[in-house]
C-alpha positions as CSV (number, residue, x, y, z in Angstrom):
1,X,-14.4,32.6,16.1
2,X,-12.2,34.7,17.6
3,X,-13.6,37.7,20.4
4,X,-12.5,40.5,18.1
5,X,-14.5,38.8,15.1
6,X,-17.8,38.5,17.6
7,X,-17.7,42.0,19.2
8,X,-17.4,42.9,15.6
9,X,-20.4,40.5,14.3
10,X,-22.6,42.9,17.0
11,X,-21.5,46.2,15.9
12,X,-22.4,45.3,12.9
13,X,-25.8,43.8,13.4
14,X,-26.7,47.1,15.6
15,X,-25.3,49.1,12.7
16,X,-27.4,47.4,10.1
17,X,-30.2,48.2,12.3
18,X,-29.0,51.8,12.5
19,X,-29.0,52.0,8.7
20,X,-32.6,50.6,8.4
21,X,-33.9,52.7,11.0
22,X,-32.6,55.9,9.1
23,X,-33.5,55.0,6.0
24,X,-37.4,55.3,7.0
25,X,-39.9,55.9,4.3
26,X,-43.5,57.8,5.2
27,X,-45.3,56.3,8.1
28,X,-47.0,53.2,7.3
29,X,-50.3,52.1,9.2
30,X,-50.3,51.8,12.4
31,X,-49.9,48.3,14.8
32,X,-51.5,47.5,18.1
33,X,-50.1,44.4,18.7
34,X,-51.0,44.1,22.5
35,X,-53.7,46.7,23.5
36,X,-57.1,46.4,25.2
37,X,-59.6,48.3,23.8
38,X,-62.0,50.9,26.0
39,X,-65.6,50.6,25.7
40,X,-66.8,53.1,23.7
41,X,-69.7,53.6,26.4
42,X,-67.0,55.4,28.9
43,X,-68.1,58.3,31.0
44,X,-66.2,61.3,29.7
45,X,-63.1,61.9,31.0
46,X,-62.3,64.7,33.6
47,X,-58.8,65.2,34.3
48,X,-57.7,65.3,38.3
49,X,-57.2,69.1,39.2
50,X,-53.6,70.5,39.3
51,X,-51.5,73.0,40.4
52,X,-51.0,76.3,38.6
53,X,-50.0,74.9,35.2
54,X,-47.7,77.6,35.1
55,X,-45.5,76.0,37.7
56,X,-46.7,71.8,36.9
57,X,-46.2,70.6,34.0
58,X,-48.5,67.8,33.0
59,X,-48.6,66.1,29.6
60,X,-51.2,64.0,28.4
61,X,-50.9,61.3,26.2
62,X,-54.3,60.3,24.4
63,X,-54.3,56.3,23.9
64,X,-57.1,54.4,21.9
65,X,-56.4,51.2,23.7
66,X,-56.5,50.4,27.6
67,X,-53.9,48.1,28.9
68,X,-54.9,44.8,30.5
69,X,-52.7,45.3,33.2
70,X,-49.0,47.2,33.7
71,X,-46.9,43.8,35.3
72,X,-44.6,42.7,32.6
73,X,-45.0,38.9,33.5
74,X,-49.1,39.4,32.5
75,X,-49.2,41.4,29.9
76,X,-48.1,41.0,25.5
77,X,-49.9,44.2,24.9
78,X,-47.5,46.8,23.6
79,X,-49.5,49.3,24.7
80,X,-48.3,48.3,27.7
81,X,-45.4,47.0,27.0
82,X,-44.1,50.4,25.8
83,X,-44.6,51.9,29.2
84,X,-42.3,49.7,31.5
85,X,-39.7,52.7,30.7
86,X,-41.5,55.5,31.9
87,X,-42.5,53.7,34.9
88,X,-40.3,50.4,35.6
89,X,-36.7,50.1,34.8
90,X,-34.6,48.0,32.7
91,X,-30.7,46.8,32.3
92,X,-31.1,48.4,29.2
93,X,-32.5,50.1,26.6
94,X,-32.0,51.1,22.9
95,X,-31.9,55.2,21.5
96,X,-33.5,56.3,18.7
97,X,-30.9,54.6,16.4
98,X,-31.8,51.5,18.1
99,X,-28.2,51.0,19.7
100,X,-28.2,49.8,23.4
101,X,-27.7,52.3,26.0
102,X,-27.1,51.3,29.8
103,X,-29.8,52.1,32.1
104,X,-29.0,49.9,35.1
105,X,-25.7,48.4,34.1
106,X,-22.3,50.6,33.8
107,X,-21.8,49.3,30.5
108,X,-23.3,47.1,28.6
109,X,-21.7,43.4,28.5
110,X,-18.8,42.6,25.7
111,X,-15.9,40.4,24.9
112,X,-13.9,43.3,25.6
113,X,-15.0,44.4,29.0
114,X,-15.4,40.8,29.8
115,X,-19.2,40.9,29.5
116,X,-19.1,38.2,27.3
117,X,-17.4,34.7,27.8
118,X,-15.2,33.7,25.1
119,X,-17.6,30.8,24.1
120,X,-20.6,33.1,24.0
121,X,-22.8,31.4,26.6
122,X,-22.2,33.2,29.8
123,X,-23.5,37.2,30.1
124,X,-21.9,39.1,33.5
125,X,-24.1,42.0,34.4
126,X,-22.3,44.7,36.6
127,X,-24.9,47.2,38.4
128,X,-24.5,50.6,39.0
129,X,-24.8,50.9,42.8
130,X,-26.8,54.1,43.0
131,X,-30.0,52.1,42.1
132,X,-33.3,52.5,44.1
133,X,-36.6,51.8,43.8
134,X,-39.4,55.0,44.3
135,X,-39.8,54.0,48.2
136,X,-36.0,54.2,48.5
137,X,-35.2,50.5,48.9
138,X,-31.9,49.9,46.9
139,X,-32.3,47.7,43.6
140,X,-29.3,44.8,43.7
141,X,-28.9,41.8,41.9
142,X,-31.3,39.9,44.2
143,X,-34.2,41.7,42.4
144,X,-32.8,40.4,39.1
145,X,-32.9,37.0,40.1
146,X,-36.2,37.2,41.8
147,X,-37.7,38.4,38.5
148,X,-36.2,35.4,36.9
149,X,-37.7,33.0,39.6
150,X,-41.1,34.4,39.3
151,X,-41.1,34.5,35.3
152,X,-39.6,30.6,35.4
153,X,-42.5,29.9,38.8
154,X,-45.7,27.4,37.4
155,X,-47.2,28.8,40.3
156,X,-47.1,32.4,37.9
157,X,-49.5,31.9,34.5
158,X,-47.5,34.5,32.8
159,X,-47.8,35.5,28.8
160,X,-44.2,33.5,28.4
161,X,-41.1,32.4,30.2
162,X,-38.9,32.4,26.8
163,X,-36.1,33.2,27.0
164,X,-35.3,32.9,30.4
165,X,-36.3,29.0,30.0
166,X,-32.6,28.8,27.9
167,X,-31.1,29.8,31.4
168,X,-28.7,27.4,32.4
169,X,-27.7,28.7,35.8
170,X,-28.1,32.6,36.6
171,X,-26.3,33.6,40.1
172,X,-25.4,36.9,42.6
173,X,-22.0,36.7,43.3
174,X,-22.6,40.0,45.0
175,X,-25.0,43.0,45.4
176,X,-23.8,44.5,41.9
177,X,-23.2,41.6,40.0
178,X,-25.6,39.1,38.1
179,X,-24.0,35.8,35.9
180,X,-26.3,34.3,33.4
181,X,-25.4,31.1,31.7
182,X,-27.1,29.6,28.6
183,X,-26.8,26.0,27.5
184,X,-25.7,27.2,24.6
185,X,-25.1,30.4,22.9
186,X,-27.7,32.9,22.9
187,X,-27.2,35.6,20.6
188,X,-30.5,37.3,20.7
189,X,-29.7,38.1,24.8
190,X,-29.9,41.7,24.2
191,X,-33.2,41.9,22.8
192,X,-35.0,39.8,24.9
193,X,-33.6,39.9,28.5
194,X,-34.1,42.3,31.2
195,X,-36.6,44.2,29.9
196,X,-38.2,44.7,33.2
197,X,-37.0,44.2,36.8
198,X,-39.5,43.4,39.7
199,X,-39.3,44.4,43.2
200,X,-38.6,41.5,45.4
201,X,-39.3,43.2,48.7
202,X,-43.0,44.2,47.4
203,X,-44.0,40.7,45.6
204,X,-41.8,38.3,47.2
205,X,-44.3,38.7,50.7
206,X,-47.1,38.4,47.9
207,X,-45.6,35.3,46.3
208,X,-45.1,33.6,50.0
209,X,-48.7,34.4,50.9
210,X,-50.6,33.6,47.9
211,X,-47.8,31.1,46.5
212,X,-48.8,32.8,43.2
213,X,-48.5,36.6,41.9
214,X,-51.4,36.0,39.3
215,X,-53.9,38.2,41.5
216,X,-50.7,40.6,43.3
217,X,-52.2,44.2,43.5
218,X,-49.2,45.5,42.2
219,X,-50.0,43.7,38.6
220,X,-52.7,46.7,38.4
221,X,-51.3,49.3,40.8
222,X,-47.2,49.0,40.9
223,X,-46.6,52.0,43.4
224,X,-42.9,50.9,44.2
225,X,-41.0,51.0,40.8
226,X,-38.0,52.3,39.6
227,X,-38.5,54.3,36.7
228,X,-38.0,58.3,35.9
229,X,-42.2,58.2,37.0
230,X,-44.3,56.3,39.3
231,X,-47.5,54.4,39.2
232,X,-50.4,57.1,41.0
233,X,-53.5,56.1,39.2
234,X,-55.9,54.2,36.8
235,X,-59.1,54.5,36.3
236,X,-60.1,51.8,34.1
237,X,-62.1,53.0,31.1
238,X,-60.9,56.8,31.8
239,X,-57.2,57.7,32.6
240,X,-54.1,56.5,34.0
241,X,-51.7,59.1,35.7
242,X,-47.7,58.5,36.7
243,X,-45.8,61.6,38.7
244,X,-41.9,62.5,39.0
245,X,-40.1,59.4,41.0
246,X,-38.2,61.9,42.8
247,X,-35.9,59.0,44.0
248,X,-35.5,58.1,40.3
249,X,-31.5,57.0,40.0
250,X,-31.3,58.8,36.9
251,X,-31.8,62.1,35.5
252,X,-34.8,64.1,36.8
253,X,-38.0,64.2,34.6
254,X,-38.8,67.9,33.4
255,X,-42.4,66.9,33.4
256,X,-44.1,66.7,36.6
257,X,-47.0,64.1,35.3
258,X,-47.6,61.8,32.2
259,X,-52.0,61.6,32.1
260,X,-53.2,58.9,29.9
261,X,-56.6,59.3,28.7
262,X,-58.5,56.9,27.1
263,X,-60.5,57.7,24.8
264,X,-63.0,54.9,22.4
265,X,-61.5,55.6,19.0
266,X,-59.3,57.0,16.3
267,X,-61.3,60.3,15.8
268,X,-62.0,60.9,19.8
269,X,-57.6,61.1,19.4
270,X,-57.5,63.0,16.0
271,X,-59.7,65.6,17.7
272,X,-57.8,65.8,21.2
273,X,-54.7,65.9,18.9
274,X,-55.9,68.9,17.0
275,X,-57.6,70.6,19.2
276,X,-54.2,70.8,22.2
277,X,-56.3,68.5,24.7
278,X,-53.5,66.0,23.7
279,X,-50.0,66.0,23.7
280,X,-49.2,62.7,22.0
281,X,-50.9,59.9,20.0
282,X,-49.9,57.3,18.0
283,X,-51.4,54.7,15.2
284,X,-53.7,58.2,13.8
285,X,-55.1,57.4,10.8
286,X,-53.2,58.3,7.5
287,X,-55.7,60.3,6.6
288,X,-55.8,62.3,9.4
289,X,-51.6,63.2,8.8
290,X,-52.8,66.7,6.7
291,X,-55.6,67.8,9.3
292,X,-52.8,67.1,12.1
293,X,-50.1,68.4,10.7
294,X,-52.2,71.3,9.8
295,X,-52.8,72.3,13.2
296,X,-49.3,72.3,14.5
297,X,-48.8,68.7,15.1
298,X,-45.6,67.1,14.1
299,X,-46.2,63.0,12.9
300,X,-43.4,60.7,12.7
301,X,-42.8,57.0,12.1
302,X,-40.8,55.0,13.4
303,X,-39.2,51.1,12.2
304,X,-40.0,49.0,15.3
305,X,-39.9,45.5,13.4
306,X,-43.8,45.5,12.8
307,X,-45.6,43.8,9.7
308,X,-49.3,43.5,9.8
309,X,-50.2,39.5,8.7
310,X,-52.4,37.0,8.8
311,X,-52.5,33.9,11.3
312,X,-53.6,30.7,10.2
313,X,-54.6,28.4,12.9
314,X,-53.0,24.6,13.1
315,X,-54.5,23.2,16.4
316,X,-57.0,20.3,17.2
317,X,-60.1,22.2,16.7
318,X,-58.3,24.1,12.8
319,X,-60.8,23.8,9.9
320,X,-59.4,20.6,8.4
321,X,-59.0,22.4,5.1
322,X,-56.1,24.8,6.9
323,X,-53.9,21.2,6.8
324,X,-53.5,21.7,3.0
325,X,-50.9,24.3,1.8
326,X,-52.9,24.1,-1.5
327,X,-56.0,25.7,0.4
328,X,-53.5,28.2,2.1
329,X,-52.4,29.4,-0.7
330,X,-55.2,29.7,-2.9
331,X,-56.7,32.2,0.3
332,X,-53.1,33.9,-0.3
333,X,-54.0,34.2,-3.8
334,X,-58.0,35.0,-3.5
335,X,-57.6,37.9,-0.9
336,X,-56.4,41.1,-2.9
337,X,-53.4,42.6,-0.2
338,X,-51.9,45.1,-3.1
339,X,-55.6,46.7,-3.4
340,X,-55.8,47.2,0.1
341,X,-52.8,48.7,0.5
342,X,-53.4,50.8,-2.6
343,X,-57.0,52.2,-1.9
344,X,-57.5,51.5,2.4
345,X,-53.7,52.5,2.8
346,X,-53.2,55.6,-0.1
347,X,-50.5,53.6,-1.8
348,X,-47.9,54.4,1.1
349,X,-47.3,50.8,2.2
350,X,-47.3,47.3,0.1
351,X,-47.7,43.7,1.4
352,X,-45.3,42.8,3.8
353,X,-43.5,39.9,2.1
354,X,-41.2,38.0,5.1
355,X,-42.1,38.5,8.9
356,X,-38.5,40.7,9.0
357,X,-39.7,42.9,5.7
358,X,-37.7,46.6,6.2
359,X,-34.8,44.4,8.3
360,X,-31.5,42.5,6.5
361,X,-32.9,40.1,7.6
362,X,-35.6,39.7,5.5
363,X,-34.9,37.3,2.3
364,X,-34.8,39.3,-0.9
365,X,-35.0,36.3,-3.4
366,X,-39.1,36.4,-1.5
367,X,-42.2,38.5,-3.5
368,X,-45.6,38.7,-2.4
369,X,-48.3,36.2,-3.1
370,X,-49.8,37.9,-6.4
371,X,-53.7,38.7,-6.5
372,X,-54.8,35.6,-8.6
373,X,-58.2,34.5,-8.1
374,X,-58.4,31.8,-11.1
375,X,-54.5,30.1,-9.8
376,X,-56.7,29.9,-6.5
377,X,-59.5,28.4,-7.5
378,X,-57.5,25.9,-9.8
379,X,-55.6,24.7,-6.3
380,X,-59.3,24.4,-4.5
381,X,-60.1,22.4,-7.2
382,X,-56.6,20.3,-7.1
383,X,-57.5,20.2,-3.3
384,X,-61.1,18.0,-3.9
385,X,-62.5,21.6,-2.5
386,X,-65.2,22.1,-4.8
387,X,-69.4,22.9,-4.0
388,X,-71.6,20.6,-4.6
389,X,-74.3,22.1,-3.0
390,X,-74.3,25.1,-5.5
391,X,-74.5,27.5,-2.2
392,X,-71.7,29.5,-3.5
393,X,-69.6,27.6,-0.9
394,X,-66.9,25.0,-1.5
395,X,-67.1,21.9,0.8
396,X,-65.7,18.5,0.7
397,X,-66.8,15.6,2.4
398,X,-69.5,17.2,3.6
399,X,-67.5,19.6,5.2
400,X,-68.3,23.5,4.0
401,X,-65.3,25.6,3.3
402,X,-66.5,28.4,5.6
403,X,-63.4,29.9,7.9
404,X,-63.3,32.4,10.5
405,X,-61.4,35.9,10.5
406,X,-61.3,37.5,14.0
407,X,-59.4,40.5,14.8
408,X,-59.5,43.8,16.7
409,X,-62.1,46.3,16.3
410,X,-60.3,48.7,14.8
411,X,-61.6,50.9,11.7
412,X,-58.7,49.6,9.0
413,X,-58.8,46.2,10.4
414,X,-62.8,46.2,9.8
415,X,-62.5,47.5,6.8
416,X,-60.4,44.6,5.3
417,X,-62.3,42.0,6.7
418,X,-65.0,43.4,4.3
419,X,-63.1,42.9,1.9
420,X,-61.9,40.1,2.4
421,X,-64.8,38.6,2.9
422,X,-66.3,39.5,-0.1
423,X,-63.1,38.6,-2.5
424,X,-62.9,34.8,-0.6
425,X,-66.0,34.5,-1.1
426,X,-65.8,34.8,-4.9
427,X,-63.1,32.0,-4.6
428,X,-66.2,29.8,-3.3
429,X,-64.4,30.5,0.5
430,X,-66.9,31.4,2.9
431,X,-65.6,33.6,5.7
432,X,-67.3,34.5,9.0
433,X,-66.0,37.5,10.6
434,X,-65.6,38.6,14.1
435,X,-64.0,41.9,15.6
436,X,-63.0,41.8,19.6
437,X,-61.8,44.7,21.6
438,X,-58.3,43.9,22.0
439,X,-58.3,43.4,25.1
440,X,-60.4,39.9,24.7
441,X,-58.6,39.3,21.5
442,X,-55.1,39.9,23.0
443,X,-55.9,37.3,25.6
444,X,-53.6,33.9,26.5
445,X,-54.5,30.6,26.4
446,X,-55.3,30.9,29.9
447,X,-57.5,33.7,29.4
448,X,-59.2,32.6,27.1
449,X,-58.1,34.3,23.6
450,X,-59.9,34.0,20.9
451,X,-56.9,32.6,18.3
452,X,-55.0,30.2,21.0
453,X,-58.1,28.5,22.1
454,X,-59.5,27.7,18.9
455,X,-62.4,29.8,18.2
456,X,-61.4,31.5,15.2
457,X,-59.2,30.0,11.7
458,X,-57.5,33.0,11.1
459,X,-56.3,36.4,13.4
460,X,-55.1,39.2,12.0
461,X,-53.0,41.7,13.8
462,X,-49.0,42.6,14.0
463,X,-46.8,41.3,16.0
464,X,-42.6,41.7,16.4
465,X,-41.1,39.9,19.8
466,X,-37.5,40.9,19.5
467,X,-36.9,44.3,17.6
468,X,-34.4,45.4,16.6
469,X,-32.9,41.8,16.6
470,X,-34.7,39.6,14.4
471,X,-35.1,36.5,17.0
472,X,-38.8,35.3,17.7
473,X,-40.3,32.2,19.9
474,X,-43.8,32.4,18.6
475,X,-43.4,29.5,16.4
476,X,-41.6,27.1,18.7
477,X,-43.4,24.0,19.5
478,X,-42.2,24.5,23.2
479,X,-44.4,27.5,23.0
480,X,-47.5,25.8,22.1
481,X,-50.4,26.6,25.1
482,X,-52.4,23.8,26.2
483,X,-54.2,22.9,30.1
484,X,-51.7,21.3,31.2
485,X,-48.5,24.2,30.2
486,X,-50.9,27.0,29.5
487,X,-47.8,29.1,29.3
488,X,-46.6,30.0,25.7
489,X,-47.0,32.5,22.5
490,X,-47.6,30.1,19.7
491,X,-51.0,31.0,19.7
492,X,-51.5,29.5,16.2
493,X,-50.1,26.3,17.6
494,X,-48.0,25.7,15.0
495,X,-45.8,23.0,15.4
496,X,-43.3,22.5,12.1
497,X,-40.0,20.3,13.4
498,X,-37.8,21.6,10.3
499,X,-38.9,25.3,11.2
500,X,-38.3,24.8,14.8
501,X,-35.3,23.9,14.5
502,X,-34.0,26.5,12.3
503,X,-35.4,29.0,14.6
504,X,-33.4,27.7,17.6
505,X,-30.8,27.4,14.8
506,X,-30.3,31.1,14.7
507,X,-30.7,32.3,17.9
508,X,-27.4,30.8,18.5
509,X,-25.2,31.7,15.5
510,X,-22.8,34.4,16.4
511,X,-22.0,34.8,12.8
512,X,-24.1,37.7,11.2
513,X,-24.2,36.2,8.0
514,X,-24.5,32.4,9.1
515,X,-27.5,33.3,11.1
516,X,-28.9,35.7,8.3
517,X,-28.6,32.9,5.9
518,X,-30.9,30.9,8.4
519,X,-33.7,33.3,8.6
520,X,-34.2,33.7,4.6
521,X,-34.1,30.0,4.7
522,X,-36.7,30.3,7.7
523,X,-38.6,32.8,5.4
524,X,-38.9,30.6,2.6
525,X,-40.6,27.8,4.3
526,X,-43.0,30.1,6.1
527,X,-43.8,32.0,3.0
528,X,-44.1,28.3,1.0
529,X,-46.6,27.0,3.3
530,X,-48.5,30.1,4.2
531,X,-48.0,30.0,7.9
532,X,-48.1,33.7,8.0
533,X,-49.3,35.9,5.3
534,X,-48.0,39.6,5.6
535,X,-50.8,42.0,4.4
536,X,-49.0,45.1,5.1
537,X,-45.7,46.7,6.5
538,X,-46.3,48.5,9.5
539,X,-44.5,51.6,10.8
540,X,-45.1,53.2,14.1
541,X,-46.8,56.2,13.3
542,X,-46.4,59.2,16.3
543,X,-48.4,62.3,16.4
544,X,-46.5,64.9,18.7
545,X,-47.8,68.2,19.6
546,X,-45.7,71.5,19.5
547,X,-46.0,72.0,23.5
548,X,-43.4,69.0,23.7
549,X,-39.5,69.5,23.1
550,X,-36.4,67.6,23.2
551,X,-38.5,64.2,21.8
552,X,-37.1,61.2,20.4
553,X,-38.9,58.0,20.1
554,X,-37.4,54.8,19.1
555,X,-38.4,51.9,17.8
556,X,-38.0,49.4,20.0
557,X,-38.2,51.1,23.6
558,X,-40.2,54.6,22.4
559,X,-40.1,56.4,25.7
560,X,-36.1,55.3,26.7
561,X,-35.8,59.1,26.8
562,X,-38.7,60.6,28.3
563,X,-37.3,61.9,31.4
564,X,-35.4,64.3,29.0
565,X,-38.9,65.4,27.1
566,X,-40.2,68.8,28.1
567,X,-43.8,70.9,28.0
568,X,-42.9,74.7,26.6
């Protein structure tokens, strides 16, 4: 392929996602993929006196979900997540038409500028030299490849090192200059790398004492970082607060302080929302929209790549009847999706079909998994799933047919495990149900979640690794958990050679419609076998109040622009 065909390949994947982005229908429900929920026993919250709030301008942003902690290398949470670019810093990140914008970089790398190697495998990065972290020390290339070192470190349990494993050789010609090599083409690069940066001269001391950064203060308290705010407080269970970074490389924040307050639930936000003590929320209830928008409060949504789906769980300790597609689709079939959407979701979403659904690249030849409770009773019975013990419950060889749903405490999400429960049920499927504060649930394999350790058959929550490219390592075997490598994503420890391949398949096809061909192919076989089961599509829903101006949020880094918002 020649370079003018690739550079035109990416202009044209960024402007499909352009296209998809402004083509945004009415919010959908909201996702908290990676949050930790507060205990709803919290002390109330009293925010730390200010200065005359005529003169400081403070906002507050009112958060349902605590983070488990603010390094990148610990955390999947996107509550956290989301936050790196008001605090941290990043090569990159992508506006509100999801296009990538330089941050740390002059420009960001093509076949053109000479970004890009003709064969696709090697990146050059070229740092702006005006770079410094909050305490003034200058931000070089050296930082870049310590934050490789300490992702790629088994001394560092961190939530994954993908994709920096692909990483042939990465090097620092110089102070400004940082040269990536893959083994093979990577197209996905821009998505996925240098999302964070960390500062060598604070953790490399920590690393050299401790030999690990899995207990660093700075995981909980990063006071040297290099975003438009810093890191000042956190009260756990209460509020988090992050001030101007007045040696901030970029443009100065208007707003003196970004207060997060945690509060236990959706109405605890709806009411701060409505009632000015907030200035932003997101995920608020759809039926909340006319209350909010009612008093003054603008809501948006937002495409950030998000379907909400079921998990089913493949590992040593899976119910045995998971093994059988028959019994994954006959739950497919038994568990009414289009009725939840219809009545728990006011008919504004429908069942996510494909894990891409509202993306090109989701496969259009694909349709949901109709409601069918006799079709999935006929493939128990196919199955040998059947009850002899006229308990209502299906077993076979004297094992019951009695699954476990866990997933986050949330209101919506409790409300379809009810439901759930009760339609399986009348399929002869016994399901147990558990909800976790997502702060438990969210948890690795080495700490102890719920879904990659074992203890529940099927999690439900939504999940999107790579937005706004489509690529995704959570169903790689390499990223399979276990003592031994308790590194990984693949909580559902789902290990299918033809799918794995196909997924490393695509991450390395320049070609936009080669590689596009490969994901509806990669669609198919997950929808076939059930792996996932999409039960709705999920837009970020944001609820912004009228005291803050010149706000856009996008959809895969929401606060890229934040140093630009203002209080009136």
């Amino acid at each position: 392929m020649s370079d003018k065909k690739y550079l035109i390949v990416l202009l044209l994947l960024f402007s499909a996602m352009l296209f998809v982005a402004c083509g945004t229908e009415p919010a959908a429900p909201p996702v908290d993929t990676e949050p930790g929920v507060v205990d709803e026993t919290a002390p109330d919250v009293t925010e730390p006196d200010v200065t005359d709030p005529a003169v400081r301008k403070v906002a507050t942003f009112i958060w349902t979900q605590e983070w488990d902690s603010l390094s990148p290398l610990y955390t999947g949470m996107w509550f956290s997540s989301i936050t790196q670019a008001i605090w941290n810093t990043a090569a990159w990140h992508f506006d509100v038409d999801n296009n990538p914008i330089p941050v740390l970089v002059t420009e960001i790398p093509d076949l053109d500028n000479g970004g890009i190697s003709a064969d696709g495998r090697t990146i050059t990065l070229n740092l702006r030299d005006d770079a410094v972290w909050s305490d003034g020390t200058p931000l070089t290339s050296a930082d870049f490849l310590f934050t490789y070192e300490m992702t790629m470190s088994p001394s560092n349990v961190v939530n994954t090192t993908y994709p920096y494993s692909l990483i042939e050789t990465i090097t620092a010609p110089d102070p400004q200059t940082v040269v990536i090599t893959f083994a093979e083409p990577f197209v996905p690069w821009l998505a996925t790398l240098w999302s964070y940066v960390l500062p060598q001269h604070v953790l490399q001391p920590v690393y050299e004492a401790d030999g690990t950064l899995d207990e660093a203060a700075w995981n909980l308290a990063p006071d040297v970082s290099a975003g438009p705010y810093v890191f000042a407080e956190w009260e756990s269970g209460s509020f988090a607060r992050f001030v101007r970074n007045d040696n901030y490389f970029g443009p100065r924040a208007n707003i003196d302080e970004i207060f997060f307050r945690f509060v236990p639930d959706d109405a605890a936000q709806t009411a701060a929302l409505r009632t000015g003590d907030g200035d932003l929320g997101t995920f608020v209830p759809l039926s909340d929209v006319p209350a909010l928008e009612g008093a003054g409060v603008e809501v948006i949504a937002v495409v950030s790549g998000y379907d909400e789906g079921w998990y089913i769980y493949f590992g040593e300790e899976a119910h045995p009847a998971l093994a059988d597609v028959r019994v994954r689709q006959a739950i497919a079939m038994c568990f009414d999706r289009f009725g939840i959407n219809e009545n728990l979701l006011l008919g504004i979403t429908e069942p996510a079909v494909t894990f891409w659904d509202n993306t090109p690249f989701a496969n259009p030849d694909l349709t949901a998994w109709p409601y069918d409770p006799q079709a999935g009773m006929d493939l128990l019975d196919e199955a040998g799933w059947v009850d002899t013990t006229g308990d209502g419950i299906r077993d076979k060889d004297g094992v019951s047919l009695a699954l476990t749903h866990g997933t986050t405490t949330r209101a919506i999400r409790a409300d379809v495990q009810a439901v759930a429960q009760q339609q399986l049920a009348e399929c002869g499927i016994g399901l147990d149900i558990i909800g976790y504060s997502a702060d438990v649930f969210f948890q690795s394999y080495g700490g102890g979640g719920p879904m990659p350790t074992g203890q529940i058959d099927i999690g439900q929550w939504s999940a999107s690794e790579a937005f706004p490219d489509p690529d995704s390592s959570r169903w790689l075997c390499a990223e399979i958990p276990d003592d031994e490598s308790p590194d990984g994503i693949n909580d559902q420890k789902l290990c299918d050679p033809e799918l794995d391949e196909l997924f490393r398949l695509q991450a390395t096809q320049i070609d936009f419609e080669e590689r596009q061909r490969t994901l509806h192919e990669i669609s198919r076989i997950m929808h076939e076998n059930v792996y996932w089961l999409g039960v709705w599509q999920d837009l970020d829903t944001w609820a912004i109040s009228s005291r803050l101006t010149n706000v856009t949020i996008s959809g895969a880094t929401p606060f890229y622009s934040i140093a630009n918002w203002d209080i009136e």
